[in-house]
N, C-alpha and C positions, 0 to 999 in steps of 0.2 A: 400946692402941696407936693413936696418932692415920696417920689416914691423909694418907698426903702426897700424893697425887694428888686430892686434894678440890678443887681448882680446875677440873676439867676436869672432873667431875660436879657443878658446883654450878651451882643453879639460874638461875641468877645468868649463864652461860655460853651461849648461844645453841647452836641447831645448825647445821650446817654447812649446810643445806638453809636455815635464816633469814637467817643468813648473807650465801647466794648471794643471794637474794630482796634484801636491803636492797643487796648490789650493787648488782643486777641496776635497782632503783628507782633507783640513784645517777648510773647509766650512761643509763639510760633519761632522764634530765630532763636529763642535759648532753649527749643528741643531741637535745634539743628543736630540732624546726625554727627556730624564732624568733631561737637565738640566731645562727645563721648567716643566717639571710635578711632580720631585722631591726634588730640588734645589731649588725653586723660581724664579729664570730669566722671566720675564714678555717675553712671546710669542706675540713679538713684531717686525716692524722695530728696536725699539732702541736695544730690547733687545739681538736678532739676530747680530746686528753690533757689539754690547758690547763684545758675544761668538766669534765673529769673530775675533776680533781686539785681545782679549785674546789669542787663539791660532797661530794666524800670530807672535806675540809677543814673544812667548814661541821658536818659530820655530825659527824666526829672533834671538831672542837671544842667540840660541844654534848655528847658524849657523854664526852667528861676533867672535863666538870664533875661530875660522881661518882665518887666513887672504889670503887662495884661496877661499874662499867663497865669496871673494866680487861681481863679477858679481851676481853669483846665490842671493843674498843679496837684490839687486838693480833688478834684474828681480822678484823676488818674488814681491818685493813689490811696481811695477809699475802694476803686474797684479793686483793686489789687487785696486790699482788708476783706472786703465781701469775697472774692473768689475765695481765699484763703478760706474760711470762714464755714462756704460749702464744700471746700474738698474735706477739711478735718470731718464735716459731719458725714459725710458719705463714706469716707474708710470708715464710718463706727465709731469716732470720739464722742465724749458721751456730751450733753449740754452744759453739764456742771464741769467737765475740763474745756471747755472749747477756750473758755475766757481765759485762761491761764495759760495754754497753747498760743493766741493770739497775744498775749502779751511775751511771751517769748521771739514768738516771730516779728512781732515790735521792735524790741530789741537787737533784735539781730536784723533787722533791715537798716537802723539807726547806726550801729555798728557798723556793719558792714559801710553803707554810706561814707560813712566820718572817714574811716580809713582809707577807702576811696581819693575823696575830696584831700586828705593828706599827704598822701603819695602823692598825687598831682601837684598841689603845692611844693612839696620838695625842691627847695631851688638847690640843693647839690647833686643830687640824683636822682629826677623824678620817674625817671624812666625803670632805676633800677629799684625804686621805690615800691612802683605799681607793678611790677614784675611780683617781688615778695611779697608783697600785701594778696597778690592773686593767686602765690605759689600757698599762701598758709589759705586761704579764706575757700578757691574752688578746688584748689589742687588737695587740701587735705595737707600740706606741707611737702608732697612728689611730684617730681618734676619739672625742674627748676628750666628744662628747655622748653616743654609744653609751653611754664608760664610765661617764658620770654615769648611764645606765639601768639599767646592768649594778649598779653600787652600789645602787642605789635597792632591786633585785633581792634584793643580797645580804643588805641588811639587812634587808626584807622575812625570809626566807628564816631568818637569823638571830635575828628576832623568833618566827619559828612554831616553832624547833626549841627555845627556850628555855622553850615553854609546851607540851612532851612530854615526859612521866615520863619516867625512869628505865627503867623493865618496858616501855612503850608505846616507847621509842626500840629494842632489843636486840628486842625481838620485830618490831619493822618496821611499828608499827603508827602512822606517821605520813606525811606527805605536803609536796611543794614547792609556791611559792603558783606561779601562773600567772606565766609567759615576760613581761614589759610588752613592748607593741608601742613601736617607735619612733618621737619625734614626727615 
């Protein structure tokens, strides 16, 4: 008898403890001071979700490029549902908006994403692409040299996750390059 729940013992599947950790790393680099005190990123709810949403992005995109990653894919980004989930209720959103909240922030992770992934694709100008798409989406539409730092960033960032296995990305055993300071 083939066992059907082998997805969720396979090795291949993180723990919910590595998991939190590769969060917990994700959340941890998009409150980096820099990006709000040198960057522009408004030191905000919004703007804290924006750094968030950006490096889950970065992560999840480097980690769909395998296809054993898909658990770890779908666990990453249920915790990221779940934490959401408990911060709306802790500032006081009531039970009856939480679901409407989280379908917003749905949205706009999906959003955000897509535009992402587009700029990148850009074969005439992807650089100048993802500059604008970071200039409207973290920047708020200011700062059009921030965002040219914040791209600089992401591609950075994008270059290091793309030279991390497979096993060394789901076990969390990788790292973002350093914040650039602004000219």
């Amino acid at each position: 008898m083939i066992w059907p729940f082998d997805q969720f013992t396979s090795p291949r599947s993180p723990s919910r403890g590595t998991i939190e950790t590769i969060y917990g790393m994700i959340v941890t680099q998009a409150r980096e001071p820099a990006f709000y005190q040198k960057l522009g990123v408004e030191d905000t709810v919004n703007g804290r979700f924006e750094m968030i949403v950006l490096h889950l992005w970065m992560v999840l995109r480097r980690a769909r490029e395998d296809s054993e990653n898909t658990a770890f894919v779908q666990m990453l980004f249920d915790h990221f549902c779940s934490d959401l989930d408990a911060n709306l209720r802790e500032m006081g959103v009531g039970d009856l908006a939480v679901p409407k909240r989280m379908q917003k922030f749905g949205e706009a992770f999906y959003g955000r994403s897509a535009a992402y992934d587009r700029a990148l694709a850009d074969e005439d100008d992807p650089r100048g692409a993802m500059t604008k798409t970071l200039c409207r989406n973290v920047l708020n539409g200011f700062g059009m040299d921030n965002a040219k730092q914040l791209e600089g960033y992401v591609q950075d960032t994008i270059a290091k996750l793309a030279r991390v296995d497979a096993a060394a990305l789901r076990s969390g055993r990788f790292s973002f390059p350093a914040v650039p300071a602004a000219n």
